[in-house]
C-alpha positions in Angstrom: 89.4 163.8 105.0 85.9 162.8 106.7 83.8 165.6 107.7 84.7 164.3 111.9 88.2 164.6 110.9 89.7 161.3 110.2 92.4 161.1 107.3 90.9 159.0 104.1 94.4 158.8 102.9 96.1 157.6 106.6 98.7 154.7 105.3 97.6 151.5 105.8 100.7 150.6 108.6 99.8 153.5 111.0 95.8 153.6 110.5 96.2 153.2 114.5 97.1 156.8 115.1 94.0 157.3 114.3 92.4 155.6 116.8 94.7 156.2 119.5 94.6 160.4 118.6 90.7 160.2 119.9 91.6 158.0 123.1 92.7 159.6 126.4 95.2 157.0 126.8 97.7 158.8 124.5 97.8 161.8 127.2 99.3 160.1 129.9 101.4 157.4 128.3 104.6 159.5 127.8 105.5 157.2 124.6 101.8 158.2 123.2 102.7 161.4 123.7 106.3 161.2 122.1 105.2 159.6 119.1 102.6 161.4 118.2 105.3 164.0 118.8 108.2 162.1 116.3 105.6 162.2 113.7 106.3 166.4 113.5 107.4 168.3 116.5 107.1 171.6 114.6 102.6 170.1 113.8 102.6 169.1 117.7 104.0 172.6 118.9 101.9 174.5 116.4 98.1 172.4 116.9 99.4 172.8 120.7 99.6 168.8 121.1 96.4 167.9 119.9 96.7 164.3 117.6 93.8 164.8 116.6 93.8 168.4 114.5 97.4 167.6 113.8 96.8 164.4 112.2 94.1 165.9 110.2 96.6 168.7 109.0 99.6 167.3 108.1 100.8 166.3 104.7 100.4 163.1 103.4 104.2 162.7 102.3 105.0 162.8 105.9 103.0 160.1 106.9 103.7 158.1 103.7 107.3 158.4 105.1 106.8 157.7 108.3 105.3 154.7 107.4 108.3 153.1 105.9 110.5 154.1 108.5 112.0 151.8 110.5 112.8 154.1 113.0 109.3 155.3 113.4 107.3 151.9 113.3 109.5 150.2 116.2 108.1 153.3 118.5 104.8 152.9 116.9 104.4 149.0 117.3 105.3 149.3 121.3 103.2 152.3 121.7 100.1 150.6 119.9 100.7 147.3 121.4 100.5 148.9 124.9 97.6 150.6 123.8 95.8 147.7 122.0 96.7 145.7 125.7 95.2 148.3 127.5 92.2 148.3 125.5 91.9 144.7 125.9 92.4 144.0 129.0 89.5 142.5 131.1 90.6 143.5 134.5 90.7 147.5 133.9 89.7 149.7 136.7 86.4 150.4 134.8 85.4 147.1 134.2 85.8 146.4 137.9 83.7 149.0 139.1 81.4 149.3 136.3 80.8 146.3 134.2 78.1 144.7 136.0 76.1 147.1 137.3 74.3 148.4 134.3 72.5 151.2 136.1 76.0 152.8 136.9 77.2 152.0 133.4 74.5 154.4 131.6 74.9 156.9 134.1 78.9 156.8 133.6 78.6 157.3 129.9 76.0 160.2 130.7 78.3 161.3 132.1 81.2 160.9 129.9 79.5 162.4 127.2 78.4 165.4 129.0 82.1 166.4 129.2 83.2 164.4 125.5 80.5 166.1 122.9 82.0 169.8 123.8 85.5 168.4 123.8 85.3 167.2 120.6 83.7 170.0 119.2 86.8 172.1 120.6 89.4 169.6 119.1 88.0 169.7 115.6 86.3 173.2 115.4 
């Protein structure tokens, strides 16, 4: 594991959770939540839902597993091409409101990091 708590060892056909365990998005997508859920609902109860820490603790057999499951990977390509759609999409509510007015954009991330930095901190500490 990397010292900011991303997996070395993630298999190669669900690097994503990675990704999407330090986005927002996953919180209020109900299938972001439920697969991060199917991937150990005993790791979700006990890190107390946080994809983050629990992806960081969990043993690699599991996600080697999980990542030849059919089951599994039909979940994880809907929830990850939602996600990847959402990420990509060029008509987002922040976009709108913030893409052209760079002033507004600096302040947002200000902002944003103001309230991210301690988060982080309490995800992975």
């Amino acid at each position: 594991m990397e010292a900011r708590g991303k997996r070395q060892d993630m298999p190669k056909r669900i690097i994503g959770l990675t990704e999407l365990a330090y986005n927002f998005w996953w919180s209020w997508h109900p299938d972001g939540r439920m697969l991060f859920k199917r991937l150990s609902r005993t790791a979700w109860k006990i890190n107390k839902h946080n994809p983050v820490k629990m992806l960081c603790e969990i043993d690699k057999d599991t996600l080697e597993k999980l990542a030849k499951d059919p089951i599994f990977l039909k979940s994880y390509d809907v929830v990850m091409d939602k996600f990847n759609e959402y990420l990509n999409n060029e008509s987002s509510w922040f976009l709108r409101n913030f893409s052209k007015k760079k002033s507004n954009l600096s302040r947002f991330f200000l902002q944003s990091m103001a309230f991210i930095i301690p988060f982080h901190f309490m995800l992975v500490g």
